[in-house]
Phi, psi and omega in degrees: 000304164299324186263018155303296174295292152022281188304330186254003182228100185278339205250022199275331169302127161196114210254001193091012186243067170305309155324258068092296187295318182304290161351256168000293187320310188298310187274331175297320217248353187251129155305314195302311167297312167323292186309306195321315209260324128301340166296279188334283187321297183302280205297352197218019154225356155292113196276171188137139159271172184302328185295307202298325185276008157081025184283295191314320154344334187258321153353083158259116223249148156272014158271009151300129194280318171297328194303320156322327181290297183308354222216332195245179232251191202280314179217195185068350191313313154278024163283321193283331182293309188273013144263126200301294188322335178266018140267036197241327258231071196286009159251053103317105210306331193235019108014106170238137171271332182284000159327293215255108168256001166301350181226013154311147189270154165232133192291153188256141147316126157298165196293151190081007192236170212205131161294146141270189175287332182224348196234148157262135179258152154222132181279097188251152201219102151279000000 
């Protein structure tokens, strides 16, 4: 419906801004933004949980038995399967998020306390 009217009306933007109108023009006129930037508004002002909005219905695990097929690349999968280093590699099919603890959040000690290997100390000072 927006990038239609866009096409029939080309000169309707005009913000004082050539630069500015042109964007705008680009984005007004691709469906893919269109749909995109409404999907986006809707998903994130709807109330609902995942379930009521049927988002889990789509919720695919690797406890699906297909998903390797469906999910991984076109050729090569047992090049990728015998290098180790690609299960570090997160668009990668064999991809462990339980690998990677570098980019895990870490909980902080409170202030004055201090980690060890298995306890947290806390140090007080009068």
């Amino acid at each position: 419906m927006i990038p239609g009217w866009m096409a029939e009306n080309p000169g309707a933007i005009r913000t004082g801004s050539s630069e500015v109108d042109q964007i705008l023009t680009v984005l007004l006129s691709t469906h893919m933004f269109i749909g995109g930037f409404i999907g986006f508004t809707l998903d994130n002002t709807i109330p609902g949980t995942r379930a009521e909005r049927g988002l889990l219905q789509h919720d695919v695990t690797s406890d699906t038995p297909d998903v390797d097929r469906h999910y991984g690349f076109p050729c090569g999968n047992d090049l990728l399967d015998r290098l180790t280093f690609t299960r570090h590699v997160p668009f990668c099919p064999t991809f462990n998020s339980t690998l990677n603890t570098c980019c895990r959040k870490r909980d902080k000690p409170a202030d004055g306390a201090r980690e060890t290997d298995d306890k947290v100390t806390v140090d007080t000072y009068m």
